[in-house]
N, C-alpha and C positions, 0 to 999 in steps of 0.2 A: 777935549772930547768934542771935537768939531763936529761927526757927523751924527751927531743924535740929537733926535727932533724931541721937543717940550712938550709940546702941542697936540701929538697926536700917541694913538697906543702904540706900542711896536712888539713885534713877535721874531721871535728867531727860528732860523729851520736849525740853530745848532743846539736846541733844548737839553739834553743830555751831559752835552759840555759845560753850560753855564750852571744846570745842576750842581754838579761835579766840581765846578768851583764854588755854589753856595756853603755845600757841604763842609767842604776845605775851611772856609769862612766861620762857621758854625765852629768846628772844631778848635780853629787858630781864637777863637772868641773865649772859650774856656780852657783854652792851655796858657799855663803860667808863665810864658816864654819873654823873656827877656823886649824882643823882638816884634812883641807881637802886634803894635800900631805897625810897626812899617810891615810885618806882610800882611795883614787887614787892609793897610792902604795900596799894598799890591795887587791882591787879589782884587778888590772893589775895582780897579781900574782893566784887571782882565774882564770883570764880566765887562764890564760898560762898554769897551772894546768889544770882546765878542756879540754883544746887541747891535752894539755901532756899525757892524760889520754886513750884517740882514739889513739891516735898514739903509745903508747905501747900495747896496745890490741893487741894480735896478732890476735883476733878473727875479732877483725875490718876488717882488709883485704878481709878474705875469707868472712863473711857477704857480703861484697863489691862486691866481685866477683858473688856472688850467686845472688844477687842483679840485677848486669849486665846481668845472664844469665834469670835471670826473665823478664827483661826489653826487650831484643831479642825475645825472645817467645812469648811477650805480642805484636812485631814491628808485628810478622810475624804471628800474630794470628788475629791479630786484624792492619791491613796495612792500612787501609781506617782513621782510630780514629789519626794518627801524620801526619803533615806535615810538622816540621821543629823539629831542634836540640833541641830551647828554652823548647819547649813541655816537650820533655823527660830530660832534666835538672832540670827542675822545679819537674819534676815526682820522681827523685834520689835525687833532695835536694844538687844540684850539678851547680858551675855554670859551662854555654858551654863550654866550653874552655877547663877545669879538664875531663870533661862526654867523649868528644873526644878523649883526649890525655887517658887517661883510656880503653873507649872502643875501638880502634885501638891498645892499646897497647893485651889485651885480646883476641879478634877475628880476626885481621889484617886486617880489615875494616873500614872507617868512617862510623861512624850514619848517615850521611845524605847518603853514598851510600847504606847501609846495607836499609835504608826506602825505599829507590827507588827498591830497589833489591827485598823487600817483598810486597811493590807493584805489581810488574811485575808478580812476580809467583801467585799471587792470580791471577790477570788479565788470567794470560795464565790457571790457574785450573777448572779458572770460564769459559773461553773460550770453553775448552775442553771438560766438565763435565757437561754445561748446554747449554739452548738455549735464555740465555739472553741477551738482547741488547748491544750493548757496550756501550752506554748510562749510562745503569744499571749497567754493571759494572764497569763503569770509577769512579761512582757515590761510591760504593762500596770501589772502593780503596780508596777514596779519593780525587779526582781530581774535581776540580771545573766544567770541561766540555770536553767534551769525545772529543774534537778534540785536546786538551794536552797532553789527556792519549796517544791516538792512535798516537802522533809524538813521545815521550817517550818512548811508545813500540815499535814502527819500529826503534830507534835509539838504543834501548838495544839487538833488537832480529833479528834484518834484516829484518822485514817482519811486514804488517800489521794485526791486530788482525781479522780480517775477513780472511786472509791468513792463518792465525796462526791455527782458528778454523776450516779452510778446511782440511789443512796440520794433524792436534789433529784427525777430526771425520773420514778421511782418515785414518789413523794409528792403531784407535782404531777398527774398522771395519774389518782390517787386524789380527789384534790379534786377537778378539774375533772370528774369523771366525774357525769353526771346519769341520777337513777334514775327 
């Protein structure tokens, strides 16, 4: 098993298949079979092959990464739809722990900050851009109930979201004003 690294974690895009051979495993483990070292010893060598197989890929990686950058875009597109790590774990076929140490090593942010952070700027877009409740939008991000959102945002932004959108239709009034 030449191409499988010690040292580091490894993840496979063929998850489904190596299941499918745990399984098999499990089963050949409690059947009486004559035989049954040498197909335990066969199967243990399909999965380690089929791991072996993602982790030589060099396409695996950058899939990975593109992967990651879909998954951002999706945080900060759609901010209201996660509110914790397991979400988007489950969404990459990743468990937490890998999703984190992966995406902090790629953006220099953790997921659960990078969620709170696409949070906030949809909050303050909505703030600025419309004249909807904060209700409506706390609702929008995501937040169970707009007096979490509104402590959340005054803790990220110094100010409260009815300040925010004084301070936003104030600024914007200014711009648009032609002399």
């Amino acid at each position: 098993m030449n191409g499988i690294k010690t040292d580091t974690l490894i993840t496979s895009a063929d998850i489904p298949a190596i299941e499918e051979l745990l399984t098999i495993l499990c089963r050949e483990n409690v059947a009486g079979s004559t035989n049954r070292k040498q197909y335990e010893n066969m199967l243990m060598q399909m999965i380690l092959m089929k791991i072996s197989e993602s982790s030589i890929n060099p396409d695996s990686d950058k899939s990975r990464i593109s992967a990651l950058e879909m998954l951002r875009t999706d945080i900060y597109s759609n901010a209201g739809s996660y509110s914790n790590i397991y979400q988007l774990a489950e969404k990459m076929n990743l468990s937490p722990s890998y999703l984190q140490a992966i995406y902090k090593r790629k953006f220099g942010i953790s997921c659960y900050e990078d969620i709170l952070s696409a949070k906030i700027k949809t909050g303050q877009y909505y703030l600025s851009t419309t004249d909807m409740t904060v209700k409506e939008i706390s609702d929008l991000c995501g937040y169970g109930n707009e007096i979490c959102f509104m402590k959340i945002f005054k803790k990220r932004t110094g100010i409260t979201p009815s300040e925010y959108r004084k301070i936003s239709k104030n600024d914007n009034l200014k711009n648009n004003f032609i002399w």
